[in-house]
Each structure stands twice: as structure tokens, then as C-alpha cells.
TORBA-214029 format. One record per residue (C-alpha): y, z, x. Coordinates in steps of 0.5 Angstrom, whole numbers, plus 500, padded with zeros to 3 digits. Layout:
! TORBA-214029
YZX/...
***
This chain:
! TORBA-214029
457413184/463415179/466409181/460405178/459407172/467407171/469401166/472396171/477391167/475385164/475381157/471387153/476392156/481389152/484392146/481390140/486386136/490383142/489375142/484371148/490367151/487361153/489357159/496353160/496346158/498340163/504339161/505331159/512330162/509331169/504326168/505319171/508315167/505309170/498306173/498307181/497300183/497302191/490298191/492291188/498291193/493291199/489286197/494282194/498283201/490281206/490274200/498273203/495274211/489269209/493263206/498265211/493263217/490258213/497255213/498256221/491253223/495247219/499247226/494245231/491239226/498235225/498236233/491233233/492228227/498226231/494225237/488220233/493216231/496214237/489210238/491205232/495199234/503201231/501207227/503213232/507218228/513220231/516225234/521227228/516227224/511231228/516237229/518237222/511238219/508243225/515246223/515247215/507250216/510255221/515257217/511258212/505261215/510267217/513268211/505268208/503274213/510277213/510279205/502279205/504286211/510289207/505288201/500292205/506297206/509298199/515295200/520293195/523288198/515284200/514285191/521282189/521277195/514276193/514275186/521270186/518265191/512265187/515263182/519258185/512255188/509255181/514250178/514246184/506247185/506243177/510238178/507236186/500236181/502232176/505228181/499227184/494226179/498221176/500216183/493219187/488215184/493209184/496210192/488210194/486205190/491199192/489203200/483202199/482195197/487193203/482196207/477192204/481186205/483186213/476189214/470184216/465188213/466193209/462197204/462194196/466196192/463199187/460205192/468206195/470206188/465211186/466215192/473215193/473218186/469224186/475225193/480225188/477230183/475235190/482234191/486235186/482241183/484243190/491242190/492245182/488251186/492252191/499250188/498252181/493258180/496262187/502263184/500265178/495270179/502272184/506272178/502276174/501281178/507283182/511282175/507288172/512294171/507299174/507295180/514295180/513303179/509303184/513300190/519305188/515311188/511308195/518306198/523311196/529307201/533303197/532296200/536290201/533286194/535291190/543290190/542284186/539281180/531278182/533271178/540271182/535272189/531268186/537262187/539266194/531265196/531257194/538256197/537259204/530255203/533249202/539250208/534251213/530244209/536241210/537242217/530242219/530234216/538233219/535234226/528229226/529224220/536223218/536219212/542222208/543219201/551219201/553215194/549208194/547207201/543211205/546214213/542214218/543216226/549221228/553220221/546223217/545229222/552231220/551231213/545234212/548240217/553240213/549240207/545245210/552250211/555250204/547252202/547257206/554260204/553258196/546263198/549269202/554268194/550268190/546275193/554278193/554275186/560273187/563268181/566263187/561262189/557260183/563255181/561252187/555250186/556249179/561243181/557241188/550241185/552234180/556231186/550231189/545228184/550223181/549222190/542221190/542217183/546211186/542211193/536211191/538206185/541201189/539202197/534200200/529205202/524201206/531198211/533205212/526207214/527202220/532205222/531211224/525208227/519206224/514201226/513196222/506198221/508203218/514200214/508195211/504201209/510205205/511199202/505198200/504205198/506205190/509212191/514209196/515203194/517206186/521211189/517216185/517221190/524221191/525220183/521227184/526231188/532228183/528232177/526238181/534238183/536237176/531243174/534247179/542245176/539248169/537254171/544255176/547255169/542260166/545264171/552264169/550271165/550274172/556272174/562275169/568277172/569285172/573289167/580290171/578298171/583300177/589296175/588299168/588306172/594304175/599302168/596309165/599313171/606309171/606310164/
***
């Protein structure tokens, strides 16, 4: 009963005067400094998945486009073109979902391996499109009229015309989709800094990607891709361009393996950051371009075609495609080259020699 009517502590007990502390503030530095972006990086990493299956289902259907085309009379495709097609969509359907999952993780090599890739297939993705659009319309067009010539009825001219370019549009809206806005929307999001934030705290490891620069990886990245190009393309069609003329058999397998080593090594360098190493390709990259100057400038492309073994159907219907024919494509490739050429030089800043530190150490102890 005492108990009850005794005062028990609380806010009025306390002595008049005294202030009413008021509860701590949160501390500003113990807020995150950065957005959390774990949601984003799931889904950017199912978006890779997707388009990585999309591209291995491209698999079965050169099979299957290879298997059709033995119907036509002399327009079969060859074996060496069949592996190097199913071969370049299964590599990059693996690299799709394998960056997609290390996404899905987190990781920090799936961010850096990610957005460096992603902006070399931007810039290749602009170029193939320009290309396209201007030369697309005036390759189906010559194809078509061909068609129209052989064929011994064939549909008017007006309705294919009109209906061949509504197929162009879909087309070329798809492919600047695909190879343009993709990457884009790539490069947009894993180049934000709370993306980055996020997959080092996510990732507290220190990865591989980390040793060096993400514009250095990024030539590493182009380098070994082109290695395994190079001798991808040495072992089913071996058309070497070797200083105006073009190699073809036994002697083009050897030069694009060996191509494909010094690629190789120059991008195991340029990872390490080793200043030999961009000296080397900062000399080999020219030889190579005043390389395919004089061949695709004076050789014959078409001869060299029936070399590694050709029809003549096929030979007649690259010649009368304007994109072989001109050597556009070739001319293409040449460009890329030089825009790579001109970023290599960039690079130059990565690679200054260090200061001599432990030699300095060494004159101050003997003085």
C-alpha cells in the first residue's frame, strides 16, 4: 500500500531546473554514403542471362541455315564458316551469362569486365550500324533485282520494293537496338559511382580487375578478344593480308597464330602495365595497318576467296554484293583498327616508367 502511494521516478520527479535531455541525433558519418544499387545489379545481371541465351539459341539455327542451304544447287556453306559462326555465338553467350551471374553476385570483376566491354561493343555497335544503313538497303536491293532476273515469274517490282523496305526499317531499328541502345544502357549504369560503391562493399575481396586501370583492361579485354579472333579465323578461313597480297592455306594459318601470340602477350602486358609492352603494340599496330592498306588495296579478294575454297556460286554472289565487292567491309575493319591505334596512344599515361626509388635509397646509405 506504501509502495503505491510512494512517487515512483519518472519525468515529473525530476528537479525543477534540470534540462529535458532530448534523444541522441543519428550521426551523419555513419550514414551510407552512397545509394545501394543490389537491385539494379540483379537485374541488369537476368538482362545479360537473357541475351546470353538469345545468343546461344543463334547456335542451332546456323546449324540449321547451314543444313537448308545444302538444298540450293552450289550454295552450301562450308565447314569453316559454320564452325566460326556457331563458335563466336557460343562464346559470346558464355560471356553474356557468365557476367550476367557474377552480376546477379555482386562481384567486382562482373562490374569492370562488364562496363569495359560494354563500351568497346558501343563503339563497334555505331560503326556496324552506319554501316548497315547506308550499304543494307543498296546490297537487298542489287539481291533483289538479281532474284528478279533469274526468276521466271516473280513478283512486280513495286510490292518487293515496298515490302523489302519496311524489312530494312524492322531490321535496322532492331540491330541499332541491340547494338547500340544495349550498351548504352550498359554503360550508363555500371559506370555510376554507387554501383561501383556498391559491388566493393558487396565484394569486400580485392579482385583481379582491380590491379589495374579500367581503360587499361579495357585494351587487355580488346587484345585477348582479338587473339582468340585471330585464331578462331586462322583455323576455318585462313585469308591472311600480309603487305599486298593475301595468304591463303598452310602460310595464312601460321600468320594469324601468330597474330593471335603477340595479341595475347601484348594483353597479359598491358594488364601488368608494363611499358615494353605498350612500345610493342605501339610499333606492331601501324605495321599492321599499312599491312592491310596494301592488300586490300591491290590484291584480289575474290581469287583469294577461291582459294580457301569457295564456289563460284558464292564467289558470283559476293561479287555482286557492293559491300564485297568495294571492300567496304574490309575498309570497315581498317577504321576500327585505326580507332583502336588512337586509343592505344591515350593510353600512353598509364604507362610512365617509375621513379627509380630503391636506387635512390641505395646512393643515400653509401653516402
Amino acid at each position: 500500500m506504501d509502495s503505491e502511494l510512494t512517487p515512483q521516478p519518472g519525468p515529473e520527479s525530476r528537479p525543477f531546473g534540470e534540462p529535458v535531455s532530448s534523444p541522441p541525433s543519428p550521426d551523419p558519418s555513419q550514414a551510407p554514403a552512397y545509394h545501394d544499387r543490389g537491385t539494379g545489379l540483379v537485374i541488369f545481371g537476368v538482362v545479360q542471362i537473357i541475351l546470353g541465351c538469345f545468343a546461344a539459341l543463334l547456335i542451332p539455327m546456323i546449324a540449321l541455315g547451314a543444313f537448308m542451304s545444302r538444298l540450293a544447287p552450289g550454295a552450301s556453306m562450308r565447314p569453316g564458316a559454320l564452325i566460326s559462326g556457331m563458335g563466336t555465338y557460343a562464346l559470346l553467350a558464355a560471356a553474356l551469362i557468365t557476367l550476367g551471374i557474377g552480376s546477379i553476385q555482386m562481384k567486382r570483376w562482373a562490374r569492370a569486365l562488364t562496363l569495359v566491354i560494354s563500351w568497346y561493343w558501343l563503339v563497334m555497335g555505331v560503326l556496324i550500324t552506319i554501316l548497315m544503313t547506308a550499304l543494307l538497303p543498296v546490297a537487298t536491293k542489287n539481291a533483289l533485282a538479281q532474284a528478279q532476273q533469274n526468276a521466271q515469274a516473280g513478283p512486280s517490282p513495286a510490292l518487293s520494293t515496298g515490302v523489302m523496305a519496311v524489312i530494312l526499317t524492322v531490321v535496322i531499328i532492331i540491330g541499332a537496338f541491340f547494338l547500340v541502345i544495349v550498351p548504352i544502357a550498359l554503360v550508363i549504369f555500371y559506370g555510376r559511382k554507387d554501383v561501383e560503391e556498391t559491388v566493393r562493399h558487396r565484394d569486400a575481396k580485392e579482385r583481379w580487375t582491380d590491379r589495374t586501370p579500367l581503360p587499361v583492361l579495357g585494351a587487355s579485354v580488346a587484345l585477348f578478344t582479338g587473339s582468340v579472333y585471330m585464331l578462331m579465323v586462322g583455323l576455318t578461313t585462313p585469308l591472311f593480308p600480309f603487305f599486298g597480297h593475301y595468304l591463303t592455306g598452310i602460310a595464312g594459318t601460321l600468320c594469324f597464330m601468330l597474330w593471335a601470340a603477340v595479341d595475347f602477350y601484348l594483353s597479359v602486358a598491358l594488364f601488368r602495365r608494363q611499358s615494353s609492352g605498350w612500345w610493342i603494340a605501339a610499333l606492331i599496330v601501324p605495321l599492321r595497318l599499312f599491312s592491310m592498306i596494301l592488300t586490300y588495296g591491290r590484291a584480289d579478294l575474290m581469287q583469294a576467296y577461291a582459294k580457301v575454297g569457295m564456289s563460284s556460286e558464292e564467289l558470283r554472289m559476293l561479287n555482286a554484293n557492293p559491300m564485297f565487292r568495294s571492300h567496304v567491309i574490309l575498309w570497315w575493319s581498317l577504321l576500327s583498327l585505326v580507332l583502336f591505334y588512337g586509343y592505344l596512344l591515350w593510353l600512353k599515361r598509364y604507362f610512365k616508367a617509375p621513379a627509380p626509388a630503391a636506387l635512390d635509397s641505395q646512393v643515400a646509405q653509401l653516402s
